[in-house]
C-alpha positions as CSV (number, residue, x, y, z in Angstrom):
1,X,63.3,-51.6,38.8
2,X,65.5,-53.4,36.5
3,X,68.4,-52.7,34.6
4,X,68.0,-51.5,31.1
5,X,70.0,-52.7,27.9
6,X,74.1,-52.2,28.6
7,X,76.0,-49.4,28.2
8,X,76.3,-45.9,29.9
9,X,73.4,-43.4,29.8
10,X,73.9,-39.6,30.9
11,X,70.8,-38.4,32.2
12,X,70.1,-34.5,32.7
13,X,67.6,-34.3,35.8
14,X,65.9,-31.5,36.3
15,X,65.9,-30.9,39.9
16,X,63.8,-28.1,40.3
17,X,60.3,-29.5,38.4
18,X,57.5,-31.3,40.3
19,X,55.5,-30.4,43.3
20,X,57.4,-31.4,45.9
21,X,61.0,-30.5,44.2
22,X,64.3,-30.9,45.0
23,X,63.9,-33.3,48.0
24,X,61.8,-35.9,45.7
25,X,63.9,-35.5,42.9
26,X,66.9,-36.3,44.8
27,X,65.2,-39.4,46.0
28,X,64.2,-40.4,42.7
29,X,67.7,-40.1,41.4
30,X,69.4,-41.8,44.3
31,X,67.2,-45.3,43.8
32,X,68.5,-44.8,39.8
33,X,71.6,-44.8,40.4
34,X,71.2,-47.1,42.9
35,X,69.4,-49.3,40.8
36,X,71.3,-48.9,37.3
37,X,75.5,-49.0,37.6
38,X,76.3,-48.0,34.8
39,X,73.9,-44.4,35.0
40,X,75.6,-41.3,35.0
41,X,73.5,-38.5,36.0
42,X,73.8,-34.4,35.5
43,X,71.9,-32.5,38.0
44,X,70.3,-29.7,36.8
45,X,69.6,-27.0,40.1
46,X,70.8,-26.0,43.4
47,X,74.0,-27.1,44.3
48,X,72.8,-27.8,47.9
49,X,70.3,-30.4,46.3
50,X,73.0,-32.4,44.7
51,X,74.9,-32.9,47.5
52,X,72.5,-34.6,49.4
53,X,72.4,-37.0,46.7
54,X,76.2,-37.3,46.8
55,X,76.2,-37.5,50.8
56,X,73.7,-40.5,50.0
57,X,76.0,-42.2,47.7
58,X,79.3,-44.4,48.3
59,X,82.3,-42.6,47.7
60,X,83.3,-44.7,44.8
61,X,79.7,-43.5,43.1
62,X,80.8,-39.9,43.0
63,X,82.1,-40.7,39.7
64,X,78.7,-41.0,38.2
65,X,77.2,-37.9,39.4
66,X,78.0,-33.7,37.8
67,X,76.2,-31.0,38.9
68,X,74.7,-28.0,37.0
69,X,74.1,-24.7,39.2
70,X,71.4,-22.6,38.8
71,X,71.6,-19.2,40.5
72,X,68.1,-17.8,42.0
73,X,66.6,-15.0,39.9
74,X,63.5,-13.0,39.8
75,X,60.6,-14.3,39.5
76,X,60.9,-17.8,41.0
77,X,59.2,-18.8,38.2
78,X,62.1,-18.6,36.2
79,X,64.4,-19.8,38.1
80,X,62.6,-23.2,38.1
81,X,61.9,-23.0,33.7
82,X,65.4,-22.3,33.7
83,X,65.9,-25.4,35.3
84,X,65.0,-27.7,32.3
85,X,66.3,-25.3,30.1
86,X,69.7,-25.8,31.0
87,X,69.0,-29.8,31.3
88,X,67.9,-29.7,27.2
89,X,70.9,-27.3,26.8
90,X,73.2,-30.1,27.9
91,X,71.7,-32.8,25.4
92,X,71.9,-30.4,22.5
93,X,75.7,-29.5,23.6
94,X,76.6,-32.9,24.0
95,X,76.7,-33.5,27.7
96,X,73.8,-35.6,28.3
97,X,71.6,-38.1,26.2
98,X,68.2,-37.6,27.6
99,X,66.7,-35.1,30.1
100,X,64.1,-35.8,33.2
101,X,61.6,-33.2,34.1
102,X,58.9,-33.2,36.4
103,X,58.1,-29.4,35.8
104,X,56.0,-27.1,34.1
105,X,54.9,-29.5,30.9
106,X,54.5,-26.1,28.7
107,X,58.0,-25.1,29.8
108,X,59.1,-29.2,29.4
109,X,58.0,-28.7,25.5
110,X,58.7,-25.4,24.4
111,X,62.8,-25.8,25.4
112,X,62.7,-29.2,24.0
113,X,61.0,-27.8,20.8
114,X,63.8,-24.8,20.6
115,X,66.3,-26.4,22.2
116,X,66.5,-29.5,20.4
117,X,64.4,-28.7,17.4
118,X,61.7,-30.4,15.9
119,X,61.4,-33.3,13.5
120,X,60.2,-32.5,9.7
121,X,57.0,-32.3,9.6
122,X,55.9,-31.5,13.6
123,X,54.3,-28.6,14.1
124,X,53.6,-29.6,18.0
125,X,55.7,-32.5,19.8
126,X,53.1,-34.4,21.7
127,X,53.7,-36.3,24.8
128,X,53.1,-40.1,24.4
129,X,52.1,-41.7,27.9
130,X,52.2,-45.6,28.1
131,X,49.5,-47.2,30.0
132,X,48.7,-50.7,31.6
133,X,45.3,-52.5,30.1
134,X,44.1,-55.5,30.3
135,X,45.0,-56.7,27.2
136,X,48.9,-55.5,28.2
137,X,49.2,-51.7,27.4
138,X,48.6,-49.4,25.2
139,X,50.0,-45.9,23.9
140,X,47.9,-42.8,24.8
141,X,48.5,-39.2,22.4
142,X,48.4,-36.1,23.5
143,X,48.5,-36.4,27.1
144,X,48.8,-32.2,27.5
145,X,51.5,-30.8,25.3
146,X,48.8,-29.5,22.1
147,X,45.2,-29.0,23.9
148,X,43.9,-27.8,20.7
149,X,45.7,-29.5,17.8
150,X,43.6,-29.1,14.1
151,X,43.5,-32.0,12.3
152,X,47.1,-32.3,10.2
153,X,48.6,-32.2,13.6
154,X,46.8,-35.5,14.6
155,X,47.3,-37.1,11.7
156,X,51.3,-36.3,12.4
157,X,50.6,-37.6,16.2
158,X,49.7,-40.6,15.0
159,X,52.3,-41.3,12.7
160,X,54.7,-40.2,15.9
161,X,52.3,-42.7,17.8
162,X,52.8,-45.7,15.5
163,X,56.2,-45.3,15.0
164,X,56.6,-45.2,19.2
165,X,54.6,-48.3,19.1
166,X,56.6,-49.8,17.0
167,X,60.2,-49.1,17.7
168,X,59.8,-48.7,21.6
169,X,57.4,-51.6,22.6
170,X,58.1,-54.0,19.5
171,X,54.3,-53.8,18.5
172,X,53.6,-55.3,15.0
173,X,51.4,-53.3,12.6
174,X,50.3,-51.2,15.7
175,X,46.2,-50.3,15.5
176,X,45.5,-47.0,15.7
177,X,42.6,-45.7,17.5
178,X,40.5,-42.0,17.5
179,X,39.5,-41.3,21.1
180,X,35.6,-40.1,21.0
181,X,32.6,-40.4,22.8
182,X,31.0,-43.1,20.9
183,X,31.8,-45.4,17.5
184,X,29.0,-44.5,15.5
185,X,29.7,-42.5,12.4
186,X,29.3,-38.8,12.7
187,X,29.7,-39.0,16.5
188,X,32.2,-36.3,18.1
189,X,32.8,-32.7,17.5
190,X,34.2,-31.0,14.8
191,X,37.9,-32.4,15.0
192,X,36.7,-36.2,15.4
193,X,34.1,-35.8,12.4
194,X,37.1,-34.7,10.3
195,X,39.5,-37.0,11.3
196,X,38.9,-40.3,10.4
197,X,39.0,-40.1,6.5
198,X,42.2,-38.4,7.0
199,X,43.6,-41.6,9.4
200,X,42.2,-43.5,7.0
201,X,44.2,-42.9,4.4
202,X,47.7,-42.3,6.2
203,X,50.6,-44.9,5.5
204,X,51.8,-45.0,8.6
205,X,55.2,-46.2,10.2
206,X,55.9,-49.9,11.5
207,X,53.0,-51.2,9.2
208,X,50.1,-49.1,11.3
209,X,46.7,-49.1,10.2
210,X,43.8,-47.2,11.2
211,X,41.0,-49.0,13.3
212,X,38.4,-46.4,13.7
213,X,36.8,-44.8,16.4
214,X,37.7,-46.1,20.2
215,X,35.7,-44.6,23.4
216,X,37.4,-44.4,27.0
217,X,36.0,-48.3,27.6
218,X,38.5,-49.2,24.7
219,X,41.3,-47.8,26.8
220,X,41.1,-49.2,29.6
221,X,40.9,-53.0,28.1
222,X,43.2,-52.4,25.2
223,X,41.8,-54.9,22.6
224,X,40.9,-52.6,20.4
225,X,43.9,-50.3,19.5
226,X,47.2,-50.2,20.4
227,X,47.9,-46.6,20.3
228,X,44.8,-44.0,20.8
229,X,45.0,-40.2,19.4
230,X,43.5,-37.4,21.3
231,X,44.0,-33.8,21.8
232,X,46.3,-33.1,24.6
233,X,42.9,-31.5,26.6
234,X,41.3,-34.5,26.8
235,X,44.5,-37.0,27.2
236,X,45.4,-35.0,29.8
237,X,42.3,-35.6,31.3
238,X,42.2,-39.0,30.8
239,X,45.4,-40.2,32.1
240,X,45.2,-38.0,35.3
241,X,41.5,-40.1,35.7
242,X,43.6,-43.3,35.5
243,X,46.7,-42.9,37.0
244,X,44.5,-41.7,40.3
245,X,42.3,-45.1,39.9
246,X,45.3,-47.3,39.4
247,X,46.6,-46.0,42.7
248,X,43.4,-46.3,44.1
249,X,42.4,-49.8,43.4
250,X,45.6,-50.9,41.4
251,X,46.4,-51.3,37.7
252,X,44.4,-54.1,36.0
253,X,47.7,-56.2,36.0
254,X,51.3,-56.3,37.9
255,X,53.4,-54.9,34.6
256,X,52.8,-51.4,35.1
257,X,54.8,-49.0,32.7
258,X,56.7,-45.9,34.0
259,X,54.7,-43.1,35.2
260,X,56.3,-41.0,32.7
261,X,55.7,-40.0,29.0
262,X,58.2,-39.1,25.8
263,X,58.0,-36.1,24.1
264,X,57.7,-37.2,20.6
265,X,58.7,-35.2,17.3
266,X,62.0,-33.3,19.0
267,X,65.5,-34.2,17.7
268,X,66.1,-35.9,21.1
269,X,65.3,-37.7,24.2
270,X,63.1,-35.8,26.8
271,X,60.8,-37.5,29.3
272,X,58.3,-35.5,31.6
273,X,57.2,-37.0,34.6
274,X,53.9,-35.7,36.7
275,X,54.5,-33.1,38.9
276,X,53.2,-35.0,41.5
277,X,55.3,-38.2,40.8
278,X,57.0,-39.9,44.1
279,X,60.5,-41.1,44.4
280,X,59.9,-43.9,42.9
281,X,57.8,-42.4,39.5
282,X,60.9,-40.3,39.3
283,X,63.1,-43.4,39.3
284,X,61.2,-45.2,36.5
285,X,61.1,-42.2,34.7
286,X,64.9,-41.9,35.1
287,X,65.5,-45.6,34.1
288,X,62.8,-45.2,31.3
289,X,64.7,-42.3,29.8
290,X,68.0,-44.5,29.9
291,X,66.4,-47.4,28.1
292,X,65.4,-45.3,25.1
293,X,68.9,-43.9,25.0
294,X,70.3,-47.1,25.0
295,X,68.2,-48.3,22.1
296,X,68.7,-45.6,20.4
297,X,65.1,-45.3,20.3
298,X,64.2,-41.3,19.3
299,X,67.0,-42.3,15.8
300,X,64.9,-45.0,14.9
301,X,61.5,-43.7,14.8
302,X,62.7,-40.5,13.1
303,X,64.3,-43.1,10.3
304,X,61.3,-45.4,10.2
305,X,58.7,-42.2,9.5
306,X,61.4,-40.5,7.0
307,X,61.5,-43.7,5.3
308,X,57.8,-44.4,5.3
309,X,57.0,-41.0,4.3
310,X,59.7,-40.9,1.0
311,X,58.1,-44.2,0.2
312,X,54.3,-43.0,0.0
């Protein structure tokens, strides 16, 4: 994993999401801040958690790492929510720049949403997964955040989408794609016969346009669009589908983007991570979520999309 652009990134980590929390966490954490010197990480959890991480450390790395504690309650269940709660507490306060979760993605959204707040305009922050084609990769929207989204919600997606495109991955007039089942006309259910006169006529962020319909084939090469739009239902499924293939038989090239998605449309920076991500996903999601601090990345598409929409 390399190092991102310079300067110093706080990271909130939620230490008690994912399957096999805190013991992964902690390992993903400790090849960050192995990886990235100039990282500082708050750990969000059990006390007990974070001082493995600190045992595993140098002395002289201490420096970089602050603990949040989060006391047991009743039910369990929220105990862990309150987990990345108090991680998108500490970027709205001021005490982090971006928070890490591998938890409950309902949980993930909803704090993020009334935590940090939501962008003009978003009705329901989607979660914008990257992933490796053949053709380089590709943005996928909604990977499981809005499961049944009408259609002015994808329309704002995939002005979220283009603008992510854009700003994150340097993507000139990105293409936007409509995930169906087919490209004929009229094929699709109700949501994906709607649809494409509305994406048709959007003016969308970092010179997007609207390509049309794009079926699961489309995905997978990535010469077609450069950012697909989905409900979160049927991204979820998809990405799931291809994250298990690509560790299967392998990703169809070496460059393989983080294992971790953006939630798009807050006023911040909040990645979520599978809950079954390994030591290492947790690590690139870490690092990922450092990188978009660093370019300042969530600021820049909110400006692009303001200033797109006051000029249309």
């Amino acid at each position: 994993m390399s190092v991102g652009q310079p300067g110093t990134a706080r990271i909130a980590v939620d230490l008690l999401g994912g399957d096999h929390a805190p013991a992964v966490v902690v390992d993903g954490a400790l090849r960050a801040c192995q990886a990235d010197p100039a990282l500082h990480l708050l750990l969000v959890g059990p006390l007990e958690a974070a001082g493995e991480l600190l045992r595993a450390l140098p002395p002289g790395d201490h420096a970089r790492i602050s603990t949040l504690p989060i006391a047991p309650g009743d039910p369990v269940d929220s105990w862990v929510e309150s987990g990345v709660r108090s991680a998108v507490l500490a970027v709205a306060q001021g005490n982090a720049d971006a928070v890490l979760s591998a938890g409950n993605t309902g949980a993930t959204v909803t704090s993020a949403a009334l935590g940090l707040g939501r962008r003009p305009g978003v009705r329901r922050p989607p979660l914008a997964a990257v992933l490796p084609t053949r053709a380089g990769r590709l943005v996928l929207l909604d990977v499981g955040s809005s499961v049944d989204p009408d259609e002015e919600t994808v329309a704002m997606h995939a002005r979220l989408g283009s603008a992510y495109a854009s700003v994150v991955h340097g993507v000139t007039e990105p293409r936007i794609g409509l995930l169906t089942i087919g490209t004929e006309r009229g094929k699709g259910d109700r949501l994906r016969r709607a649809l494409p006169p509305l994406l048709s006529g959007l003016d969308l962020p970092g010179g997007g346009r609207y390509v049309g319909l794009v079926e699961g084939n489309d995905v997978v090469t990535g010469t077609v669009a450069d950012v697909v739009v989905t409900d979160g239902f049927t991204g979820n499924v998809l990405l799931k589908g291809l994250e298990t293939a690509y560790a299967e038989i392998g990703p169809p090239h070496a460059d393989t983007p983080p294992r971790a998605a953006l939630l798009l449309g807050v006023e911040g920076t909040v990645v979520v991570c599978h809950g079954a991500a390994t030591g290492p996903d947790l690590a690139a999601g870490i690092a990922f979520a450092a990188q978009l601090h660093r370019q300042a990345a969530v600021a820049a598409m909110a400006e692009m999309i303001e200033t797109q929409r006051g000029a249309s």
